[in-house]
C-alpha positions in Angstrom: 137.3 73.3 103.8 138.3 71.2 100.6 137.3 67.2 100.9 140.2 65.0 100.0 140.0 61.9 97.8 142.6 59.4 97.8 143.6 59.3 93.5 143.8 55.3 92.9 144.2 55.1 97.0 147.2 56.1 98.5 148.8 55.8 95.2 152.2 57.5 96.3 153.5 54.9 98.5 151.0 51.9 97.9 150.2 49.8 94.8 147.4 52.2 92.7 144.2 50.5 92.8 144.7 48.0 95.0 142.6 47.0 98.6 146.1 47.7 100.1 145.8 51.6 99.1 142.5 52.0 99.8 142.9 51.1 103.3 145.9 52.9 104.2 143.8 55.7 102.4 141.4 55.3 105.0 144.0 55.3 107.9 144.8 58.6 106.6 141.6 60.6 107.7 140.6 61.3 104.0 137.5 62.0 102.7 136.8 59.6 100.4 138.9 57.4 97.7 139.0 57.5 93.7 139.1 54.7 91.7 138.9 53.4 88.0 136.6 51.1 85.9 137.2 48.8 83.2 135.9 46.0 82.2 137.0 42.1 80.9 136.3 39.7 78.3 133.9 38.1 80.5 132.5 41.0 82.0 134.2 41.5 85.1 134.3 45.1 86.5 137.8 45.1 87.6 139.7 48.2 89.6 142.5 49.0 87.3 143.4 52.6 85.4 145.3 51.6 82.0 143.2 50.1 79.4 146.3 47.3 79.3 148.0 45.6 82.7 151.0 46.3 81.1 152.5 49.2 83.4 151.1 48.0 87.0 151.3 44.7 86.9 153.5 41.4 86.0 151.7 40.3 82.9 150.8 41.9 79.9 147.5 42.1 77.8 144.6 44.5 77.2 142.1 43.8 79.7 138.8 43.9 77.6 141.0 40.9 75.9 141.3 39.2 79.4 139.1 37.1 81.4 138.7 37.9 85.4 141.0 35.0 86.1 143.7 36.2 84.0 143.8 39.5 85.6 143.0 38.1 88.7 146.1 35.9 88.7 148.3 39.1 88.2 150.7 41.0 90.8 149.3 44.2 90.8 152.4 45.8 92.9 154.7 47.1 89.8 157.6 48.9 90.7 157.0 48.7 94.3 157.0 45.1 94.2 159.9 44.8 96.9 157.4 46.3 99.4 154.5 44.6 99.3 153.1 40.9 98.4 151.0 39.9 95.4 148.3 42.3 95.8 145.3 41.5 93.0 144.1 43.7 90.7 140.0 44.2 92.8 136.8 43.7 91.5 134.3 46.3 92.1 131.8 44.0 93.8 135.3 44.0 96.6 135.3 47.6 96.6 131.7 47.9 97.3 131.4 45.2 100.0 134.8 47.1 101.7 132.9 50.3 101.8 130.4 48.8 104.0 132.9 48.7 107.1 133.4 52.3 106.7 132.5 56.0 105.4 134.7 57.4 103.2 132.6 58.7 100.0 134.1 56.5 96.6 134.4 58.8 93.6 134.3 55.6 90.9 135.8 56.5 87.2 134.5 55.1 84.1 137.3 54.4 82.0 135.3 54.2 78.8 137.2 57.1 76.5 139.4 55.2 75.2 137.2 51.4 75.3 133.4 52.6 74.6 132.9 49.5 77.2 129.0 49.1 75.5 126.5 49.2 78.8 129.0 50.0 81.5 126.8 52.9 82.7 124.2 50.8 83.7 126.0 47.9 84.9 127.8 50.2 87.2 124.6 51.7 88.5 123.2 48.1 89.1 126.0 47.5 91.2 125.7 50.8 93.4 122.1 49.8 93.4 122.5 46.3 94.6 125.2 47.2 97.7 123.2 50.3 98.7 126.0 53.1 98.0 124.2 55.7 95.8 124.6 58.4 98.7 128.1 57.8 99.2 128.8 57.4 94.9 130.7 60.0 92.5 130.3 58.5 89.3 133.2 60.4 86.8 134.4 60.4 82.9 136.7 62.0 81.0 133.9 60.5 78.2 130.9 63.4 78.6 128.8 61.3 76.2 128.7 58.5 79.6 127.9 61.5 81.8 125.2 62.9 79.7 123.8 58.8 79.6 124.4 58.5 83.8 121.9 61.0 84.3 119.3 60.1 82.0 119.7 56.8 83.6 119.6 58.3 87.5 118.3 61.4 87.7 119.9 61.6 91.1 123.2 60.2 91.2 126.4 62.8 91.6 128.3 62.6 88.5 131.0 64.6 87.1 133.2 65.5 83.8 136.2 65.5 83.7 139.0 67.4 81.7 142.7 68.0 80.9 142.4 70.8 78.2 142.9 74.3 78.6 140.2 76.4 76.7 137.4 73.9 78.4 134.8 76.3 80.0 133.7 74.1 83.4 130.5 75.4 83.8 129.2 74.9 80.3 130.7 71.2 80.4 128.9 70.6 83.6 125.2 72.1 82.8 125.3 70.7 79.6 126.0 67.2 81.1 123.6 67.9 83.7 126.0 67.1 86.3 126.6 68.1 89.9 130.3 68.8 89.7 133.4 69.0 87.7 136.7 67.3 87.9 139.6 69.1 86.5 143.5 68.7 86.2 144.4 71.7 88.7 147.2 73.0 85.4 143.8 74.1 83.6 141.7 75.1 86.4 142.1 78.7 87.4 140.4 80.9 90.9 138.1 82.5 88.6 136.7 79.4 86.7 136.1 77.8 90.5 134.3 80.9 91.4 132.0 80.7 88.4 131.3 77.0 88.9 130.8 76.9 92.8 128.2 80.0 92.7 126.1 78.1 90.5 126.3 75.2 93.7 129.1 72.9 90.8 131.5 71.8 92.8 135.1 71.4 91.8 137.2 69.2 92.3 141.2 69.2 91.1 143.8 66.1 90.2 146.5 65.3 91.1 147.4 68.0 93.9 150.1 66.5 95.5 152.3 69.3 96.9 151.9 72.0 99.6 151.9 75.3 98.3 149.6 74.1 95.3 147.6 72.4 98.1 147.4 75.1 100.5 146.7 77.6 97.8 143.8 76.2 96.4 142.4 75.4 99.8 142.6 78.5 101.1 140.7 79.7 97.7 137.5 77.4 98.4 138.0 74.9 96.5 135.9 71.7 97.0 138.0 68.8 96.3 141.3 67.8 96.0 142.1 64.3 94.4 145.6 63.4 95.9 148.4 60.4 95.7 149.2 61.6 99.4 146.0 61.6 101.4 147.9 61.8 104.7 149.7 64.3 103.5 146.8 66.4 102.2 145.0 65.7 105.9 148.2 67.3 107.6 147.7 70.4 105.5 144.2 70.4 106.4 144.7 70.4 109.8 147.1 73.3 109.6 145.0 75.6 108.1 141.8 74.7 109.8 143.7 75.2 113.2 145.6 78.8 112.1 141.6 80.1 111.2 140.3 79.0 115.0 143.6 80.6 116.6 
């Protein structure tokens, strides 16, 4: 049955990308989280999706133009500020150390199509390296270039594509990337393209699935991932099917 990753935590009711929504992600039962890279002036990895702060927190900037302590001083709760207090934008050395206290699998994002961040792909493996993760690690790019230079770097690292654009076959974008699965926005991604991929032991994996009959639809097709705002909600469903198949 599919595994379920929490897209930028529990991103439906909690603050995207913050410690906050990866821990009630982890409440949930999921699988494992997903998360995005970028990087600061001073080289800080830093959790955060949008190449600017502009649409998730208080300030405004482009983060490779900020230091960590100006995007650390930020309120990283946006529009659901009335619910929560001042959560920070994380580092990735916070992430890391979190995932020590539990095991959910962390499927980390390199946001470098947009901001060719020069020497993220190693830096990123030094820091899986250095807190022990590399079995629990899904390294991801919409940028195939980085996936093509992750495995050259790691030969064993799980890395994945990933795509938007109808016409994109998954399996050639994979193999020619040399990587162990694709990720794919589930409007592109069709029962036959899955099929092709996951007999050749590629794994897929769809964003953002967020409601029930898309969920249950695809779960009940095989798929092998499903990369949610609503973890809990994706559990439940989960637990639904897997019980109507023992009855």
């Amino acid at each position: 049955m599919s595994q379920i990753f929490a897209h930028r935590g529990a991103s439906g009711i909690y603050p995207e990308n913050t410690m906050k929504a990866f821990k009630e992600a982890e409440k949930s039962g999921c699988d494992g989280i997903e998360l995005d890279v970028q990087r600061t002036k001073d080289g800080a990895l830093v959790i955060i999706h949008d190449e600017t702060v502009n649409r998730t927190t208080d300030g405004r900037g482009i983060v490779a133009e900020m230091t960590q302590k100006q995007i650390r001083s930020l309120d990283a709760s946006y529009n659901k500020k009335k619910w929560f207090s001042n959560p920070k934008i994380p580092l990735l050395d916070e992430v890391f150390e979190w995932l020590h206290t539990n095991e959910l699998i962390c499927n980390v994002e390199l946001k470098n199509d947009k901001v060719r961040y020069e020497g993220m792909e190693e830096e990123v493996l030094q820091k899986i390296a250095e807190y022990g993760l590399s079995e629990r690690i899904i390294l991801s790019s919409f940028n195939p270039d980085s996936i093509s230079l992750l495995r050259e770097l790691d030969s064993a690292i799980s890395i994945a594509p990933i795509y938007s654009k109808k016409g994109v076959n998954p399996l050639l974008l994979a193999t020619s990337t040399c990587a162990n699965a694709v990720h794919a926005n589930y409007r592109v991604m069709t029962p036959a393209l899955m099929d092709s991929c996951q007999r050749m032991n590629i794994p897929v994996r769809l964003y953002t699935l967020n409601h029930e009959p898309k969920i249950s639809k695809w779960m009940l097709a095989g798929l092998s991932g499903i990369i949610t705002d609503y973890p809990e909600r994706v559990v439940k469903i989960r637990e639904t099917i897997l019980k109507g198949k023992m009855e």
